[in-house]
N, C-alpha and C positions, 0 to 999 in steps of 0.2 A: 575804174574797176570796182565792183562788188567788195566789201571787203564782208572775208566770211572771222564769225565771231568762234573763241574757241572757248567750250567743245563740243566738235559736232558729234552728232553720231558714233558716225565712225572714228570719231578719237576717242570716245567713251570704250567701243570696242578694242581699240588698239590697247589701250591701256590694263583692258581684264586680261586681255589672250596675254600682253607681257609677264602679267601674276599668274596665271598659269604656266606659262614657259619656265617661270624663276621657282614653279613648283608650292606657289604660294598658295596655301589651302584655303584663304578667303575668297581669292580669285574664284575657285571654282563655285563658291556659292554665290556671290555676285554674279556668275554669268547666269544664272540656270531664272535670275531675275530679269524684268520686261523694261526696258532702258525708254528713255522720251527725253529729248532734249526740247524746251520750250521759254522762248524769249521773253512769255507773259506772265510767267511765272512766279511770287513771290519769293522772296528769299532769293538764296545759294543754289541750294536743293533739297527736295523732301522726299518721301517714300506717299500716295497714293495708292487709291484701295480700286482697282480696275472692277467696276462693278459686272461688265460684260464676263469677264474669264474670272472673279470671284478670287482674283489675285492681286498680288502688289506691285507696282510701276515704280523704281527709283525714275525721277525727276530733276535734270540741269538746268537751268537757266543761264545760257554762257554771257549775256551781259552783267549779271549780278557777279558770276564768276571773275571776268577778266576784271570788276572793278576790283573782287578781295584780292587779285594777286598783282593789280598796278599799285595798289594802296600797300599791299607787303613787300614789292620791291623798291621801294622807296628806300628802306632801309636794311632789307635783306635778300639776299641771293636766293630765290627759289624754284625751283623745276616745277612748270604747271603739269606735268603728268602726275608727277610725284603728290603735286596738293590736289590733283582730280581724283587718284584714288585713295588719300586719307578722305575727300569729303563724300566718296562712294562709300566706302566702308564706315565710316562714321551713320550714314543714315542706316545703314542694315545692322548696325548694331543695336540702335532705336527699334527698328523692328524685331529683331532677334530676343529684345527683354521689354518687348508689350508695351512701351512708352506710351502711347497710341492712346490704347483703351487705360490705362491708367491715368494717364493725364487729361482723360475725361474725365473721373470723376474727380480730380485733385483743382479743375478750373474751378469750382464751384466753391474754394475756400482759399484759392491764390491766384495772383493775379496772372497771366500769361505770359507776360513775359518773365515773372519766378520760377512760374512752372518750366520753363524752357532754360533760362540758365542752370538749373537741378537737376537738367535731364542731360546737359551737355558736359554736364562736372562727371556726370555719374560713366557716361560715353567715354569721353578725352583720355582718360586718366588707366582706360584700360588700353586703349588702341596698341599696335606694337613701336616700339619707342621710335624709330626714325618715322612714323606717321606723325608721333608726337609731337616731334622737334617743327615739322614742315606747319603742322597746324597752328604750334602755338607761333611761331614767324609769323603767320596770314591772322593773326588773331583772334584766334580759337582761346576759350576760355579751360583754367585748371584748378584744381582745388587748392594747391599751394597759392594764388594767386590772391585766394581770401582767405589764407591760413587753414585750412581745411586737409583734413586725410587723406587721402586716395581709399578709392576702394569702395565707398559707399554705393547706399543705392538712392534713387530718385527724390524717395521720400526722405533719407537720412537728410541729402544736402539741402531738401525744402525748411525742415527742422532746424537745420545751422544759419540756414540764412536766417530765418525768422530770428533767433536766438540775437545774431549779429547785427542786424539793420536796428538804427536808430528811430528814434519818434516820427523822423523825416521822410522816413521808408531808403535812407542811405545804408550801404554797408560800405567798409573799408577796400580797398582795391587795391594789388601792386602787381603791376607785369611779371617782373620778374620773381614773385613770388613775396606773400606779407613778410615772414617772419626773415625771408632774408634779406628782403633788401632795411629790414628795421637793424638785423645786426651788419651787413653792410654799412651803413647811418653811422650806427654805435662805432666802429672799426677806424670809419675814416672821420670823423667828429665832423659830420653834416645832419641836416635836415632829412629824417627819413621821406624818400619822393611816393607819398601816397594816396589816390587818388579816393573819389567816389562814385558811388553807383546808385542810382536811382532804382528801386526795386519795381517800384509800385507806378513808376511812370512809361513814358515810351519808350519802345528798344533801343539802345544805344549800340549795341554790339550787330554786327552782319548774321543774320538769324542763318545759322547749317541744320537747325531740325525738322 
């Protein structure tokens, strides 16, 4: 038998009408957006500029999907409806604050894949908190994550990385957030567990923008 890969269509559907039934007011602007589900697609999912209707198409790709959520249940319990529409509402929130056309002219003096973790710090960190929690499980990046605020905007986080990334084009990394899992460290007398990140090189993280 065929096996169908999720999400089709019509689960992308099921999952807006449920945000409207729950009265969710992002729901209703997601729907009123032009849905495409496509296997060939890079990434997770991105927002497309439908040149025919002069409007914008959110974009799934359910193979890249089912890989960010076999790879997050490895280690964590998570509802793929629940991570379908944090990474819906994650890309209309890129549209909603111009990412688009601003990280047009921002490629021209960072590398793309900076400009895309700056744009996903600036996104994440506003989403509402139980999208939060499912994103960062599927690993979704945060600003505590490189010691950083919430609340910035695109350009701010570009600024801090640059600030933080070494000669190597590395900055500091920790899942569960820098500065805690450094007093974590400090607390239980271990090695603080922290990683790096290549700024300037290839994607390492599952691109959501």
């Amino acid at each position: 038998a065929e096996v169908v890969m999720y999400p089709t269509i019509e689960d992308i559907e099921r999952v807006i009408q449920q945000g409207i039934k729950n009265n969710d007011f992002y729901a209703y602007i997601l729907s009123a957006i032009d849905r495409r589900v496509d296997e060939t697609a890079k990434g997770i999912a991105y927002v497309s500029l439908n040149a025919k209707k002069a409007s914008w198409t959110l974009v799934v790709n359910p193979i890249n999907f089912d890989k960010m959520l076999q790879h997050a249940k490895e280690t964590q319990k998570i509802q793929k409806e629940t991570l379908l529409y944090a990474i819906l509402l994650h890309e209309f929130f890129h549209l909603a604050r111009d990412h688009f056309e601003r990280s047009k002219e921002l490629k021209g003096f960072y590398s793309m894949k900076t400009v895309n973790i700056a744009a996903d710090l600036a996104i994440n960190c506003t989403l509402p908190f139980y999208l939060q929690d499912i994103l960062r499980k599927a690993g979704g990046l945060f600003p505590n994550q490189f010691g950083f605020d919430n609340g910035l905007s695109l350009e701010q986080y570009l600024e801090n990385i640059l600030k933080k990334k070494d000669k190597n084009g590395d900055i500091e990394y920790a899942e569960n957030g820098l500065e805690e899992e450094q007093r974590r460290a400090k607390k239980e007398g271990r090695e603080a567990k922290i990683s790096k990140i290549n700024i300037d090189g290839p994607q390492q993280f599952e691109d959501v923008s």
